[in-house]
C-alpha positions in Angstrom: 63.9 128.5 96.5 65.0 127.1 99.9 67.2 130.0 100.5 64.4 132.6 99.6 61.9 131.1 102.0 64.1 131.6 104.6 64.6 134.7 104.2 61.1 135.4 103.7 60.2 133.6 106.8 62.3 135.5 108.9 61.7 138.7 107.7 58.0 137.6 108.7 58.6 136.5 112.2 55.6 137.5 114.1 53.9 134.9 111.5 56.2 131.9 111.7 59.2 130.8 113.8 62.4 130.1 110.8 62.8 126.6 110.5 66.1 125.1 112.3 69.1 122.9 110.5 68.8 119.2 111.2 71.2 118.7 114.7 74.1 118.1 113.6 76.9 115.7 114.9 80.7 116.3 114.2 82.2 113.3 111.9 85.8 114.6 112.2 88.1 117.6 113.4 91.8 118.7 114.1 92.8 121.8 115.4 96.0 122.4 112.9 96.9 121.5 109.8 98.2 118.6 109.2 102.4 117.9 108.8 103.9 119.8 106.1 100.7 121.5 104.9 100.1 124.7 105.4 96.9 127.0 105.6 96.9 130.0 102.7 95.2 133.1 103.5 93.8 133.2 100.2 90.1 131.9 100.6 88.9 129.5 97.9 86.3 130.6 95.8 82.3 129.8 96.6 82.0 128.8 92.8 84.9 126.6 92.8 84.0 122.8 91.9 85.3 119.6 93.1 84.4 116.1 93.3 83.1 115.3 97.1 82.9 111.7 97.8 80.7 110.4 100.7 82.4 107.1 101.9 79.6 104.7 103.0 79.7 102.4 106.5 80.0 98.9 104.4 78.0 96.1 106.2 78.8 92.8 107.6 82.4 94.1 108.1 82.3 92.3 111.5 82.2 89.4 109.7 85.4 89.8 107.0 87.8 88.0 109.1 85.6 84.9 110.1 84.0 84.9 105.9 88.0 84.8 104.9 88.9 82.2 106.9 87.0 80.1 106.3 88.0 79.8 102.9 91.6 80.2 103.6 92.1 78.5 107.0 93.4 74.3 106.2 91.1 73.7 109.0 88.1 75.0 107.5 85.6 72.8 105.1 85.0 75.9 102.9 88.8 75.9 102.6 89.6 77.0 98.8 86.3 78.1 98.1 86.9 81.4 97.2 84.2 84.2 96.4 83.5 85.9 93.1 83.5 89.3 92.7 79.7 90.0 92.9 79.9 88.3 95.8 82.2 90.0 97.7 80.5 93.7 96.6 77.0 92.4 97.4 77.8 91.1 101.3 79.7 94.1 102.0 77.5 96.5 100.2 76.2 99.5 102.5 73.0 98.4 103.1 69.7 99.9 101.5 68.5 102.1 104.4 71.8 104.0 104.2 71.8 104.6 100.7 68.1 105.9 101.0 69.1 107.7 103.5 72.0 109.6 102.2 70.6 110.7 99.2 67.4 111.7 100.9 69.6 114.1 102.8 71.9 115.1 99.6 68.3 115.8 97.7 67.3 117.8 100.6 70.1 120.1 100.5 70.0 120.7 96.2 72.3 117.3 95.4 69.6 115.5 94.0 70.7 112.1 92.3 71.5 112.9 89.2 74.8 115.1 90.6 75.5 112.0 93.3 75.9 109.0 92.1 76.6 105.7 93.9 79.9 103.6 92.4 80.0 100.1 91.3 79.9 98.7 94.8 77.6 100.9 96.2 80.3 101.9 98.8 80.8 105.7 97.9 78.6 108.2 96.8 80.4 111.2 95.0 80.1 114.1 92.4 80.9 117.4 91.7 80.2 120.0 93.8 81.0 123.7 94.5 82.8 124.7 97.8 79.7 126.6 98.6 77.6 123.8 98.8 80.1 121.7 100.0 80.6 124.1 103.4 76.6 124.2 103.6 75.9 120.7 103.5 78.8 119.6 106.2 78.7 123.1 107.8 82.5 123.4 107.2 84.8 126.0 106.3 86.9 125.1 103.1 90.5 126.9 102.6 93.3 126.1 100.3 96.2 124.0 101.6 100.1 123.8 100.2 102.7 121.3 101.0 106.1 121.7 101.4 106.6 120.3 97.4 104.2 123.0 96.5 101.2 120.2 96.3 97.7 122.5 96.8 94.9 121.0 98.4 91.0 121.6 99.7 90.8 120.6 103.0 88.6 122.1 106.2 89.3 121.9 109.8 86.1 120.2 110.9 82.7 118.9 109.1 79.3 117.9 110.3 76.4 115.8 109.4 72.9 115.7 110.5 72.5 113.2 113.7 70.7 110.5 111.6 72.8 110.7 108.8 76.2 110.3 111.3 75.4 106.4 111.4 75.4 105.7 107.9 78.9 107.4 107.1 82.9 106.6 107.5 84.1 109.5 105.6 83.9 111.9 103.5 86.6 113.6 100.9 88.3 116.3 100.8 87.8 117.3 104.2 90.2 117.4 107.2 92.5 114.6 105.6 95.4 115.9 103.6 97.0 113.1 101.7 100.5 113.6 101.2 102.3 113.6 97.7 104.3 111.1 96.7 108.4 111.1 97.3 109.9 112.6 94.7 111.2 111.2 91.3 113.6 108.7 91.8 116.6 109.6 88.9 118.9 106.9 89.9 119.0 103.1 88.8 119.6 102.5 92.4 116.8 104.3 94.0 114.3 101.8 95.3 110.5 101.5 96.3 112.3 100.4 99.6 115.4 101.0 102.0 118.6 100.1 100.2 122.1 100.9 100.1 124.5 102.1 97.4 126.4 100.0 95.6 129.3 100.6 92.8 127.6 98.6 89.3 129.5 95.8 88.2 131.0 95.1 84.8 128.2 94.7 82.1 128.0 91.4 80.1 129.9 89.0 80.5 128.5 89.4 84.3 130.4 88.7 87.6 128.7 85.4 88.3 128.2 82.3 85.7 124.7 81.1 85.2 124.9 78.3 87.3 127.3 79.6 90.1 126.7 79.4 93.7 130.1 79.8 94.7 130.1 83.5 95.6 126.4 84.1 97.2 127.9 85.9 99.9 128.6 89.0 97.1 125.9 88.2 94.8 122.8 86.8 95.1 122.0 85.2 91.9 119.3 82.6 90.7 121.1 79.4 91.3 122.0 81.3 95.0 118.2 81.8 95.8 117.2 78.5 94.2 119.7 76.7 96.5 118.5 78.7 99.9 114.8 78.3 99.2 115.1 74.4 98.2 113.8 74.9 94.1 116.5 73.0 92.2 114.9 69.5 90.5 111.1 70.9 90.4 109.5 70.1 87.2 107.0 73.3 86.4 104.0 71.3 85.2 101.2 73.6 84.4 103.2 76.9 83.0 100.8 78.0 80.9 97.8 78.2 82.7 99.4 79.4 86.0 99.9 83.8 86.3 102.0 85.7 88.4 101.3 89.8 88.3 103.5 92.5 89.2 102.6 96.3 90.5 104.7 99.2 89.5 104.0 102.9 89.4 105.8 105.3 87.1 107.7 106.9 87.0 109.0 103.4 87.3 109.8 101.9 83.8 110.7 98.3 83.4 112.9 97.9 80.2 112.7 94.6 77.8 115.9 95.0 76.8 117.5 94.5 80.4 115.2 91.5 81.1 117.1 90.0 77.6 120.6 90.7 79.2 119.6 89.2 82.1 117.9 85.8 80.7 121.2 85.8 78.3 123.3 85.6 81.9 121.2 83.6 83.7 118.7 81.7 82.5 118.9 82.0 78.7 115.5 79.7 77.9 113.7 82.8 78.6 115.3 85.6 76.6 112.6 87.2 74.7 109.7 86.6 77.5 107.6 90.0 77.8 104.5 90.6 80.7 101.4 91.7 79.4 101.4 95.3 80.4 98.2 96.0 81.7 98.3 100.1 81.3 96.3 101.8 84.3 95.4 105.1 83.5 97.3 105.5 81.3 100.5 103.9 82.5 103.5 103.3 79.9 106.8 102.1 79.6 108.0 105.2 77.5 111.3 106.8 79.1 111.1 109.9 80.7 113.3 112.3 82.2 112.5 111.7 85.9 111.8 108.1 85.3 113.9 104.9 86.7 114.3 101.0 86.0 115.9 99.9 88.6 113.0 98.4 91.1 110.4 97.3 87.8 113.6 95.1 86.2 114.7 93.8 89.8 110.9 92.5 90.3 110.6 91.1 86.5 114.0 89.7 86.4 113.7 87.8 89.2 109.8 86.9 89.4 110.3 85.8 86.0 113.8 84.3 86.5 112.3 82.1 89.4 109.1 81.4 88.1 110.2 80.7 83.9 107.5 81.0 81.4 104.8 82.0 83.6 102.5 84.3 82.0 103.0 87.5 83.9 101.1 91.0 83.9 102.6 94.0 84.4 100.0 95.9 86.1 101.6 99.7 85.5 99.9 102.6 87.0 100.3 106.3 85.8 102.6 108.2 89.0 100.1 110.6 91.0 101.3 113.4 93.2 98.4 111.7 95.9 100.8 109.3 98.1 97.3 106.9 98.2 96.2 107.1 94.5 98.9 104.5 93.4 97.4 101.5 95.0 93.6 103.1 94.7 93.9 103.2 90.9 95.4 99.9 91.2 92.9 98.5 93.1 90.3 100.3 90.5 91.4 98.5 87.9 92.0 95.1 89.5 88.3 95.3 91.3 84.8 97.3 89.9 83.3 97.0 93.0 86.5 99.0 94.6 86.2 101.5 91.9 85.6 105.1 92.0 87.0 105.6 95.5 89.7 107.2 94.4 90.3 110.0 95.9 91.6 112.6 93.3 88.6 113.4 91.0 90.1 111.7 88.4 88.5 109.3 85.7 90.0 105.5 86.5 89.8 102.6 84.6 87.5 100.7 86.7 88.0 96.5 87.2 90.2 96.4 83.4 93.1 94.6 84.2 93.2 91.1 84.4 93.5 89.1 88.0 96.6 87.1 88.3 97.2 83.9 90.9 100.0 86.0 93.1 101.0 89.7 92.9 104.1 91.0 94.3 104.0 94.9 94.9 106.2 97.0 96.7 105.4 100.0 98.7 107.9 103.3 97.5 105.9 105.4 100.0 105.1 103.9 103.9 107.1 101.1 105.0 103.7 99.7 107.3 101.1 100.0 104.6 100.1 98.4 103.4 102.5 95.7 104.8 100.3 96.3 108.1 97.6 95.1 106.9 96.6 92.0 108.3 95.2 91.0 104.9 97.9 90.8 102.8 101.7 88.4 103.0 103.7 90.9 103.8 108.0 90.2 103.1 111.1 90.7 104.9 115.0 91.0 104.2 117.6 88.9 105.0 121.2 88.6 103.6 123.4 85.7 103.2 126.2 84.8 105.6 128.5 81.7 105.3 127.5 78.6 107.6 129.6 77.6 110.6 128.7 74.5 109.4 129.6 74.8 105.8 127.4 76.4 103.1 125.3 79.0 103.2 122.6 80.5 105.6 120.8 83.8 106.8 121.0 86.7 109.0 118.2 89.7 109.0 119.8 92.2 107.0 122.4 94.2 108.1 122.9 96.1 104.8 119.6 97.8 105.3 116.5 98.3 107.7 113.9 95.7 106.1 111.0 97.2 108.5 108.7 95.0 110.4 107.0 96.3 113.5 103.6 96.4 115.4 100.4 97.9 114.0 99.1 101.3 115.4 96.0 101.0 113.4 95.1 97.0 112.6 94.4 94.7 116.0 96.0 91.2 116.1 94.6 88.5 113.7 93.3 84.9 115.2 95.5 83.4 112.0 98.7 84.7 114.2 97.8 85.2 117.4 99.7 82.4 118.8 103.1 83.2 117.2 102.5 87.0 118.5 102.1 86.1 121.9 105.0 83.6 121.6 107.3 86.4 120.2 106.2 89.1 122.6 106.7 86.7 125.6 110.3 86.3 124.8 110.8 89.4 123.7 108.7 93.0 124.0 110.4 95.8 122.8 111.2 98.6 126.0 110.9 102.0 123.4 106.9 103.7 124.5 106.8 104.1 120.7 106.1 100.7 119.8 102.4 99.2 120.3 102.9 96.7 123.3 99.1 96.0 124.0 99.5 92.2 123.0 96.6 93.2 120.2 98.2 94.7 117.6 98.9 93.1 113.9 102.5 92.2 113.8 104.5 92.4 110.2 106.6 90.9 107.9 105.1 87.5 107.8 107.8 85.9 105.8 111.2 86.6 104.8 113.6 86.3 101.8 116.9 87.3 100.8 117.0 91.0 100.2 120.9 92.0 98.9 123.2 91.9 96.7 120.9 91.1 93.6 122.3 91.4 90.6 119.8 93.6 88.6 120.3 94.6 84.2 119.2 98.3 84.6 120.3 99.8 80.7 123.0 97.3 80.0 124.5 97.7 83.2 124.8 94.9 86.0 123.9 96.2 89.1 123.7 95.0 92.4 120.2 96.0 94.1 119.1 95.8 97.8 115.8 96.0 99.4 112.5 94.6 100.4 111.4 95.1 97.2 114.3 92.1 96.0 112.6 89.7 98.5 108.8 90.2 97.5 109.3 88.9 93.7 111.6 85.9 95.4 108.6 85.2 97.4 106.1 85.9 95.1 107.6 83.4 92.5 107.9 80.8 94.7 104.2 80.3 96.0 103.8 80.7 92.3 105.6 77.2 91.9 103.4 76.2 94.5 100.4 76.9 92.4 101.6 75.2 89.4 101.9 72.1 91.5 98.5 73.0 92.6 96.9 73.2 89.0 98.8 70.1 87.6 96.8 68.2 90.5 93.1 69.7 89.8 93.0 72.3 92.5 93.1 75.8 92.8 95.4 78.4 93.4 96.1 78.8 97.0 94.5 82.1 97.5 95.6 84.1 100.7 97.9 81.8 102.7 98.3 83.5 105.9 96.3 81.6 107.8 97.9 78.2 106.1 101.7 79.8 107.2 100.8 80.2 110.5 98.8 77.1 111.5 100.8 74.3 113.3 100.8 71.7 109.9 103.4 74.9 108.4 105.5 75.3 111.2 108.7 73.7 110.0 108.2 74.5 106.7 110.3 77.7 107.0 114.3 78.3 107.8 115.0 79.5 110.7 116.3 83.3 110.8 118.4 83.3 114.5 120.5 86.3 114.1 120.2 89.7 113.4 117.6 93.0 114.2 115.7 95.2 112.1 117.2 98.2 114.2 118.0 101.2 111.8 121.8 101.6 111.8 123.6 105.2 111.3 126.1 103.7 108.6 122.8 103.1 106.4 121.4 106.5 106.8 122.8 109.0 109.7 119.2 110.7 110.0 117.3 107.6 110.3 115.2 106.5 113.5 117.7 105.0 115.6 115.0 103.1 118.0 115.1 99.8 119.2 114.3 97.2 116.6 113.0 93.5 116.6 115.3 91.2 117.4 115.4 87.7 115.8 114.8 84.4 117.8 113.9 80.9 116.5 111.5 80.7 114.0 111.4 84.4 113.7 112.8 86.9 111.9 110.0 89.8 113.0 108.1 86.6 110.9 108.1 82.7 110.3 111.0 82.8 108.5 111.9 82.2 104.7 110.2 79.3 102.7 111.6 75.7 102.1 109.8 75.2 98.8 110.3 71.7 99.0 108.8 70.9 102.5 106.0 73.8 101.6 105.3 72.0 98.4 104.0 68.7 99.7 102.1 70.6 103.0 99.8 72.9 100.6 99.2 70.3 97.5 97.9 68.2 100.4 95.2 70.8 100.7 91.7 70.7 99.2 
């Protein structure tokens, strides 16, 4: 009707003037397409139908940093106090006038309410649409997009919004953002979610190391190795069954029970016959398949679970997507409701199922800074082990592989760690012009753990593993300890502890990591980046440093 009173209207101009289109403001635009995509000449069709999602400007984000520290800063009397759920999705809900506002405008333009709906949290509102009313409403021009892996994609060059509308939005999908697919299957045991080497696999059992062995750590990295370097032996686990530890994978990972018996059998033989909880996310499953590997979901439950016995643990597996950013969105839909529907794929998720777990160790297969960039998260370097001049064993940053670590192009420099930034930077601020030298940016890993020569059961085969991805479940398992300690005494988990590792109470909490860069080398990989790295000086290794458990033990149960 809108349409043919237009027409009408202009036809009839000596009556009336045609009404004019809202003034319209650009939200984004890029002149090309982006890396590895490629423009089709073939022209999508007007009635094609897709799911459009309007990203909403969330409020009080000003206030996220000060609202989490104060629950997770030592210093702070809320310190502990962590929010629920609702909680969280009502402060940083959109607020009212924008919703109104939005789905005035959508109603205005034929989208009435019924077609847009509003998730859980009330950040997005999305539904289907076709490209014709899609190129209307943000006065764009849709075309189909390929990548390189034959990937196809809507995308446009540019969209608008009216004026009033521009202040209430962050984004809106598909438009000029082309997420890329994810890397491709990995076939081999030894492929990882993170940079590692090759290695030649070890006899199956009997294995190369006894169960109780630190003699060789040098060549293999084994329990007893890690429990030596990180100061576990002699604690008591108190509160096993009430404690929980979760673990991320995304097939076409596939963690095999079997394995994880092989391994207890070798290693720590109390826990043969321990299973996670799989918590299946859309539709995520252990079966085999014949692009599917084991090697990186048995290194993270072998070791979590070999460090942390007995502790219920989830297995939080997420269906593969060819979307690089739909792993961790459909993670983070089934973890949180208020998250939910965000992703970005027009696919049904299962929205805030799984269960929450104290700690969660993930790995990212995809972009080595994200999400370890994030300022939000405890993000985990490698190191190897070298022998001590001074007898036994220490660490070096790994030489066997580039752990990554860096400066943020995107996330600015959080108070929790702005003094051990500046400290860094002062001593010593990388030359190359591609590295973010402002003095502002978000700095990454945060802590460090042994990352090579893990000896890893991937079908019935000892294998030694490498990789970022070794030292996050090391980590992960031992802040776990930490919260059983935590629980035995009446208190709660510890939360995010970021702000606790950083503040001046932690500071020799942590081993030193002296020697060593995170500089790509050519004998790793002859095509990788070959600029400068990080160097490591006292209490850093591009972060704190890896944990004593015993002198963090007593420093965080001292906490509210």
């Amino acid at each position: 009707m809108k349409l043919n009173s237009w027409i009408l209207l202009t036809v009839a101009q000596t009556a009336l003037a045609a009404p004019t289109r809202p003034t319209s403001v650009v939200v984004d635009a890029r002149s090309d397409s982006p890396a590895s995509w490629t423009r089709l000449d073939a022209a999508p069709s007007p009635d094609q139908r897709f799911t459009l999602r309007i990203g909403l400007k969330q409020g009080n984000l000003h206030l996220l940093e000060d609202e989490l520290l104060a629950v997770s800063d030592p210093k702070s009397a809320s310190y502990g106090q962590h929010w629920s759920p609702s909680k969280l999705a009502n402060f940083f809900a959109p607020s009212d006038d924008a919703m109104t506002s939005v789905q005035r405008w959508l109603e205005s333009s034929g989208l009435d309410a019924s077609r847009m709906q509003p998730s859980p949290g009330r950040n997005w509102v999305q539904g289907s649409v076709t490209v014709a009313e899609a190129e209307s409403l943000l006065d764009a021009k849709y075309d189909h997009y390929q990548h390189t892996s034959d990937v196809h994609a809507l995308g446009c060059n540019s969209y608008a919004v009216p004026a009033e509308i521009r202040q209430h939005i962050d984004l809106i999908h598909p438009t000029t953002h082309l997420f890329a697919p994810r890397a491709a299957a990995r076939i081999s045991p030894m492929a990882s979610k993170s940079s590692k080497s090759s290695k030649a696999a070890t006899p199956a059992i009997p294995g190369v190391a006894p169960q109780n062995s630190t003699a060789s750590c040098t060549a293999l990295t084994t329990l007893a190795c890690l429990r030596e370097l990180y100061n576990l032996n002699g604690y008591v686990q108190q509160a096993t069954s009430q404690n929980s530890l979760g673990i991320a994978e995304y097939t076409p990972e596939r963690y095999i029970q079997s394995d994880f018996d092989l391994f207890a059998a070798e290693y720590i033989p109390s826990i043969v016959g321990q299973k996670p909880f799989l918590a299946s996310i859309d539709g995520g499953n252990l079966d085999k398949a014949a692009n599917s590997s084991s090697g990186e979901s048995n290194l993270d439950v072998q070791y979590a679970c070999g460090l942390a016995p007995g502790v219920p643990t989830t297995l939080y597996q997420t269906t593969g997507s060819t979307v690089l950013v739909e792993n961790y969105n459909n993670w983070l839909d089934a973890l949180d409701s208020s998250y939910c529907n965000s992703t970005l794929d027009g696919t049904e998720v299962d929205c805030g199922t799984a269960p929450l777990t104290n700690v969660i160790s993930t790995s990212s297969p995809y972009n080595p800074s994200f999400p370890a960039s994030c300022p939000f998260v405890t993000t985990v370097g490698a190191t190897e082990t070298v022998l001590s001049a001074l007898g036994g064993y220490s660490e070096i940053a790994s030489a066997a592989f580039p752990s990554g670590g860096g400066l943020s192009n995107i996330f600015t420099l959080p108070s929790y760690q702005a003094e051990a930034v500046t400290a860094y930077m002062s001593k010593y601020s990388p030359s190359d012009s591609g590295y973010n030298t402002s003095g502002n940016a978000r700095a990454f890993p945060d802590l460090a753990a042994n990352g090579v020569n893990f000896p890893v059961f991937v079908e019935g085969t000892s294998t030694p593993e490498d990789g970022t991805s070794a030292s996050t479940p090391v980590v992960a398992a031992v802040i776990t300890l930490i919260n059983d300690a935590r629980i035995a005494a009446g208190k709660r988990p510890v939360g995010f502890i970021n702000p606790a590792l950083y503040s001046t109470a932690f500071k020799d909490a942590f081993n030193d990591i002296t020697t060593g860069t995170n500089q790509p080398t050519s004998a790793f990989n002859p095509t990788d980046c070959q600029a400068e790295g990080f160097v490591s000086l006292i209490t850093k290794l591009k972060s704190l440093g890896t944990p004593d458990f015993a002198k963090l033990l007593p420093l965080f149960l001292a906490l509210p």
